[in-house]
C-alpha positions in Angstrom: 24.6 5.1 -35.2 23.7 5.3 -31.4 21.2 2.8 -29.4 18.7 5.2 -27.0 20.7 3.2 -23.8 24.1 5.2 -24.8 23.0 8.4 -24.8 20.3 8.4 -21.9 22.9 8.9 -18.7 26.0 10.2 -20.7 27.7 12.9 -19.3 27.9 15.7 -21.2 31.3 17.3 -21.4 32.3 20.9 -22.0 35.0 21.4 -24.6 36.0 25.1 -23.7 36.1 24.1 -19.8 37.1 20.5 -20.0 34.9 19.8 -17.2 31.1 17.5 -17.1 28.6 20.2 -17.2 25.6 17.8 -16.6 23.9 14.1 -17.7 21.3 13.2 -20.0 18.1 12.6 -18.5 15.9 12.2 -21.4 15.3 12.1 -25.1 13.0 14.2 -27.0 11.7 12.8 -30.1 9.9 15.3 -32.9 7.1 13.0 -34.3 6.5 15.3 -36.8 10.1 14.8 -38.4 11.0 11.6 -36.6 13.9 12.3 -35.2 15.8 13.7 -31.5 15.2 17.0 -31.3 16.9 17.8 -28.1 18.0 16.1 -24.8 16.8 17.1 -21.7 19.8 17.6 -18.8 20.0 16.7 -15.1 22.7 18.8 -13.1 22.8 17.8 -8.9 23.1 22.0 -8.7 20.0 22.4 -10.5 17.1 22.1 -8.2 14.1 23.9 -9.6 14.9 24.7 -13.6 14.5 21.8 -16.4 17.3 22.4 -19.4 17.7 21.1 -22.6 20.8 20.9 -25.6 19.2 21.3 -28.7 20.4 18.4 -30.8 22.0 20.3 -33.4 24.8 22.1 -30.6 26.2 18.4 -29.8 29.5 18.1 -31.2 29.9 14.2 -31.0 28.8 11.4 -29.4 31.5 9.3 -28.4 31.7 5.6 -26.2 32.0 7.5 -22.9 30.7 11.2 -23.1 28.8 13.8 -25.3 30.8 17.0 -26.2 29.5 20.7 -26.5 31.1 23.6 -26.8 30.7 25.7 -23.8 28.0 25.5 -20.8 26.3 28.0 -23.3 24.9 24.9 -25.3 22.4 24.1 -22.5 19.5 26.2 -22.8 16.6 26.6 -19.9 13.2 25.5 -21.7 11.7 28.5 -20.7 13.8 29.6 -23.6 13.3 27.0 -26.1 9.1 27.1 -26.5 9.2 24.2 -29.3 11.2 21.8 -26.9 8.6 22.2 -24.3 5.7 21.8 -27.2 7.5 18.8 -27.9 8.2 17.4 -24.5 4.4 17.6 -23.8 3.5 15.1 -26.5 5.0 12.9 -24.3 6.8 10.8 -27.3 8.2 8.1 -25.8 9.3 4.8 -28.5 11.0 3.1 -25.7 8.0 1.0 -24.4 5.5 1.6 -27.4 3.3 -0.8 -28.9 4.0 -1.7 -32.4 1.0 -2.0 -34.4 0.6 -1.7 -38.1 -1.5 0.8 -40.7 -4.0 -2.1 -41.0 -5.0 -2.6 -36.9 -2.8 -5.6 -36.4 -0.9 -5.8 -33.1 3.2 -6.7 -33.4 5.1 -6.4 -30.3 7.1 -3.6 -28.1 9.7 -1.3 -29.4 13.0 -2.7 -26.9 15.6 -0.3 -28.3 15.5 2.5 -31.1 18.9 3.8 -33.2 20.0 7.4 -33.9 21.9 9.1 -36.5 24.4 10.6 -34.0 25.2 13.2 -36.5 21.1 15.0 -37.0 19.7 13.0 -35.0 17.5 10.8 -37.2 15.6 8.0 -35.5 17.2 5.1 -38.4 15.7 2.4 -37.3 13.9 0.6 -34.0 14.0 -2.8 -32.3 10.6 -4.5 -31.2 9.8 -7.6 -29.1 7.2 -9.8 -30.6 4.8 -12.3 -28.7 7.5 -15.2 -28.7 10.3 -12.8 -27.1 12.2 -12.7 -30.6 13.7 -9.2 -31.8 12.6 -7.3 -34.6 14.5 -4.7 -36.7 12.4 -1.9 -38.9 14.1 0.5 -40.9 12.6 3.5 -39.6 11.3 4.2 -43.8 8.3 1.8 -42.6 7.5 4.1 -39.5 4.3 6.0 -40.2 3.5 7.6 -36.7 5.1 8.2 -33.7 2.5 8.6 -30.9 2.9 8.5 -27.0 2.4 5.2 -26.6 1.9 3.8 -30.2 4.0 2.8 -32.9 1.9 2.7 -35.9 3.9 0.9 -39.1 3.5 0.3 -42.7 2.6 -3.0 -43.1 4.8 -3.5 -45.9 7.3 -3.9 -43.7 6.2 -8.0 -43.6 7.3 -8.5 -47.2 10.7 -6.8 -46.8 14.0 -7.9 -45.3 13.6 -7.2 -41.6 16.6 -8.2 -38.7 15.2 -10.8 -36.0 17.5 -12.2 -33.3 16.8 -14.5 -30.1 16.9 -11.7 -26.6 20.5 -11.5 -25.5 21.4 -13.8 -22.8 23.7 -12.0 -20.8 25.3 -8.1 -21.5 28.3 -10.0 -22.5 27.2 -11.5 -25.7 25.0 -10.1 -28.9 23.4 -12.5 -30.3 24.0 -12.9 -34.3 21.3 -11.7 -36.4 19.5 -13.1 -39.1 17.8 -11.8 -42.6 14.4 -13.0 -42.5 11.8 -12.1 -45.2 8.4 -12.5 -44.8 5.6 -12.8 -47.5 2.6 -11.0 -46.9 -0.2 -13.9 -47.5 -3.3 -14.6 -45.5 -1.5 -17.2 -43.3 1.0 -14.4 -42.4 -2.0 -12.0 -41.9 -3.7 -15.3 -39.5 -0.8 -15.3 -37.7 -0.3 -11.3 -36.9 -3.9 -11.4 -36.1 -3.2 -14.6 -33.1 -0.4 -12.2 -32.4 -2.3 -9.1 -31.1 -4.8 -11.7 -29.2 -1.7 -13.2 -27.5 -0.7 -9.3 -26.7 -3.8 -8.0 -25.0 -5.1 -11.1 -23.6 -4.6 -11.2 -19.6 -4.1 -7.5 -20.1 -6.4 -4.8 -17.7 -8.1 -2.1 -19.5 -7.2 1.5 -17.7 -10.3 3.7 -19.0 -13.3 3.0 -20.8 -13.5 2.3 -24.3 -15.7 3.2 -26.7 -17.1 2.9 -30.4 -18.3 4.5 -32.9 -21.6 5.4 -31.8 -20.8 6.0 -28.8 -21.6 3.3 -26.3 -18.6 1.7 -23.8 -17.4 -1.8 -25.4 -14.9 -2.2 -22.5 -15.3 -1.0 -18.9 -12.4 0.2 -17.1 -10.5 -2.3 -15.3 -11.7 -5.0 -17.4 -9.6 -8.1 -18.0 -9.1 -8.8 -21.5 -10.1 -12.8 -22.3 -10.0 -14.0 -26.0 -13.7 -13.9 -26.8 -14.1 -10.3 -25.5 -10.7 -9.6 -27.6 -12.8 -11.3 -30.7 -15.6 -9.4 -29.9 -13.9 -6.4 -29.9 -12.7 -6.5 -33.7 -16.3 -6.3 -35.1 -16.0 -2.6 -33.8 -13.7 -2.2 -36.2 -9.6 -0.9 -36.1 -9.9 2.3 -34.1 -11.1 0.3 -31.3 -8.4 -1.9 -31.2 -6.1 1.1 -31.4 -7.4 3.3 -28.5 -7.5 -0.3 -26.8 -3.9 -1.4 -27.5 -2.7 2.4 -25.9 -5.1 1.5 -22.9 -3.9 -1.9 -21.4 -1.3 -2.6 -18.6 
């Protein structure tokens, strides 16, 4: 299992040469399937041309490098047609909002895990409200969107990982089995939760309802009783809110 942070900026190594063919500039999720696809590569030679390793011609992932075969493993996208599909979803967990099936606002995904072997996305790491961390198995994940996160809210009544933010990139900080139950107080507090995370926020684009008519102007600055306002429009407002706020 691999965090994002060590793979983006890995060298990637060339078995056949023995030399560093290039770095790893970016990830490229598949929402569809959930999992890294390919990684885009940077090369100071390469001015023009955007290239790309298609997950499944990595070799390993160690602590200091990735291995491929040959320079051959690096593809331009102009010959890859899916990676570029994929790459203009714009898929990005790193940075998401975390909200669940039901509307209700949880946090920001800090980190997300891979399977270095395929490449499945295992599991991902959110902030919540109070700076705590929380683990989700990646089972409870239902969509990946470009800047959403949408979850099963089952998640709340199962074992999830939480830990305190590290204080220093010397020490991990131990985690801790919570479970939560899924009652109406839990449900009170999620919903205090997604205030907390949009209020003082800026809206970037007009938002509108159901029928039509603008419920938030652009540039608007969220307060709590235009945030409680805003729920009587129902969850897809919230949603195209959440992805509109910086």
């Amino acid at each position: 299992m691999k965090r994002s942070v060590e793979i983006i900026g890995f060298p990637i190594i060339s078995i056949s040469a023995g030399e560093e063919i290039g770095r790893v500039k970016s990830i490229v999720v598949n929402p569809e399937k959930g999992s890294v696809d390919f990684l885009t590569v940077e090369h100071e030679d390469w001015q023009v041309s955007v290239k790309a390793i298609p997950f499944q011609k990595i070799i390993g992932i160690g602590k200091y490098a990735i291995t491929v075969e040959s320079q051959h493993s690096i593809l331009d996208l102009n010959e890859i047609p899916i990676a570029n599909q994929l790459i203009n979803k714009k898929v990005s967990i790193n940075g998401a909002q975390v909200m669940t099936r039901v509307g209700e606002l949880v946090g920001e995904v800090k980190e997300f895990y891979v399977n270095e072997k395929n490449g499945q996305v295992l599991s991902v790491d959110f902030f919540t409200e109070h700076e705590q961390i929380v683990g989700v198995s990646s089972d409870y994940i239902i969509t990946y969107g470009e800047k959403l996160l949408i979850l099963n809210e089952e998640f709340l009544s199962g074992d999830v990982l939480m830990e305190e933010p590290e204080k220093s990139s010397q020490v991990q900080p131990e985690k801790k089995s919570f479970n939560f139950t899924a009652n109406q107080n839990r449900v009170d507090d999620l919903d205090r939760k997604q205030e907390e995370l949009l209020e003082g926020k800026q809206a970037t684009k007009n938002i509108v309802n159901g029928h039509g008519e603008t419920v938030v102007s652009e540039g608007t600055i969220l307060t709590k009783s235009e945030i409680d306002e805003l729920k009587q429009h129902g969850p897809s407002v919230m949603v195209e809110l959440s992805m509109s706020v910086k």
